[in-house]
C-alpha positions as a printed Julia matrix, in Angstrom:
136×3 Matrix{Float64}:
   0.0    0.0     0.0
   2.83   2.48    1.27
   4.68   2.13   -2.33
   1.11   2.53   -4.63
   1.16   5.82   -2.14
   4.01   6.87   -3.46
   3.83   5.89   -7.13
   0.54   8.06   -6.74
   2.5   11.28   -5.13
   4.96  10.81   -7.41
   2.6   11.07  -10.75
   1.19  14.16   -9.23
   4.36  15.95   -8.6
   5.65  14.91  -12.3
   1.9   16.47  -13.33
   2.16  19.7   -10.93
   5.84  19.99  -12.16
   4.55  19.69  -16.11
   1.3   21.83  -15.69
   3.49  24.81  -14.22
   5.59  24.19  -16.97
   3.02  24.27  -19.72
   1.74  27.59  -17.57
   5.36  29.33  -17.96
   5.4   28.71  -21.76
   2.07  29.8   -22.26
   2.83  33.27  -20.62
   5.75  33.47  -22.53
   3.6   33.21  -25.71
   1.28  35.46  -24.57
   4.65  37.72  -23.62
   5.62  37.5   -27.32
   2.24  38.85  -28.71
   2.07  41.56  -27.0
   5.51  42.3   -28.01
   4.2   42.14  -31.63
   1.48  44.2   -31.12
   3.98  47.24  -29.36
   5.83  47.05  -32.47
   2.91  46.82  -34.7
   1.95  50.0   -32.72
   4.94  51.51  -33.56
   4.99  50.81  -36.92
   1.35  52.11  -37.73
   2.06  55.24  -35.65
   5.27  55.93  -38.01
   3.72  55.25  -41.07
   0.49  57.24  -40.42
   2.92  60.03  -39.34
   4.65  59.74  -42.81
   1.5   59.5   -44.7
   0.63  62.93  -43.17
   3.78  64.82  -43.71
   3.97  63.15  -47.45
   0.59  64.61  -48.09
   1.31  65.23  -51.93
   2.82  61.88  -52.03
  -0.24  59.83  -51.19
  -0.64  56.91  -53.61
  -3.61  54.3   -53.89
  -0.55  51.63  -52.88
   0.74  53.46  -49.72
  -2.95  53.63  -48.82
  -3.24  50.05  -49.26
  -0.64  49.72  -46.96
  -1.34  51.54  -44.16
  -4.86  49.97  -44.3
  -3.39  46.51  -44.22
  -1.05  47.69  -41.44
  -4.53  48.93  -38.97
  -6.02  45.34  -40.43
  -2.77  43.12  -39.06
  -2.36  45.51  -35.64
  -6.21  45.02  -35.15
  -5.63  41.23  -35.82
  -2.77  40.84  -33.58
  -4.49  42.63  -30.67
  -7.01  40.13  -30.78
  -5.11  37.28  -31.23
  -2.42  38.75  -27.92
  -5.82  39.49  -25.78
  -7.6   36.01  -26.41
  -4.28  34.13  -26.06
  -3.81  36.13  -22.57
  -7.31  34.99  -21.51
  -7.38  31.41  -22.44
  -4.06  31.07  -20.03
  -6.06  30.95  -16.88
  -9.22  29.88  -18.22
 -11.27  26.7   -16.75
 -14.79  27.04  -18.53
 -14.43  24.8   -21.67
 -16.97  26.99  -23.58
 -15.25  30.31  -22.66
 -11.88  28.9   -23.81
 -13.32  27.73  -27.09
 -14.71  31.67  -28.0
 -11.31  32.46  -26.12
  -9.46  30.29  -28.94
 -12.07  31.23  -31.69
 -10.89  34.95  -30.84
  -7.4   33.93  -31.54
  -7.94  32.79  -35.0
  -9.89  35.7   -35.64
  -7.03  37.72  -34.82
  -4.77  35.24  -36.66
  -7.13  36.02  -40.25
  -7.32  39.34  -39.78
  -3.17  39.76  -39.48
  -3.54  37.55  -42.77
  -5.84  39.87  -44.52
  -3.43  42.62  -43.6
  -0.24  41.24  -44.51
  -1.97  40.25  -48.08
  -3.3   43.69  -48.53
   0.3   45.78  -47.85
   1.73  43.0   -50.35
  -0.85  44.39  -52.9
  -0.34  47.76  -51.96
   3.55  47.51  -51.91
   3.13  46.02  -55.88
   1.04  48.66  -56.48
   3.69  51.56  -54.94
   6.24  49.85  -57.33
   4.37  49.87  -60.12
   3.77  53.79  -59.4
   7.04  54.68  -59.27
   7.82  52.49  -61.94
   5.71  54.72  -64.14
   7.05  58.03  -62.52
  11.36  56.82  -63.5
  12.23  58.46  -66.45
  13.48  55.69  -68.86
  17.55  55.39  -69.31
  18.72  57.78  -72.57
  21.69  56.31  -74.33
């Protein structure tokens, strides 16, 4: 009896030991996203600064961007806030919107990313057309 005892306290230290584990890597994903979204922050505060001071400069690409850039920080705040949620979370349906959230998120930084890649084509294909050609 003594040694099931302690095959028993010994499965739930090896399970307390894993689950705080799992718990520290969690919050160091959850860490990380939010580090994405500061610099995604960052990033659409710079460019919406440029857009304003390059008011004559405004193309249909850089718009593109910069609406791609609000679509991906939007996404990412999502996906950072659910992921922080579902760390400590113990109702099963609550975690499921929690991780629902998260994908969400995880489209809408798609979305974004696509749309600067069109807009980025489209600012090179603007300048393209602005280079005067080479004279020989």
């Amino acid at each position: 009896m003594k040694h099931s005892n302690r095959i028993n306290h010994t499965r739930k230290d090896n399970n307390d030991k894993k689950s705080n584990e799992i718990l520290q890597l969690e919050k160091e994903v959850a860490f990380g996203l939010w580090i994405q979204v500061a610099g995604q922050i960052i990033e659409l505060k710079g460019l919406s600064d440029l857009k304003q001071i390059e008011k004559d400069n405004n193309t249909i690409g850089e718009q593109e961007i910069l609406t791609g850039v609000w679509i991906r920080t939007i996404g990412q705040i999502l996906e950072a806030v659910s992921v922080s949620r579902q760390i400590r979370e113990t109702d099963i349906l609550k975690l499921l919107e929690e991780r629902k959230l998260a994908v969400t998120g995880d489209l809408l930084v798609s979305i974004g990313s696509a749309l600067e890649v069109i807009g980025g084509l489209h600012v090179i294909e603007e300048e393209a057309v602005q280079i005067p050609p080479i004279v020989p």
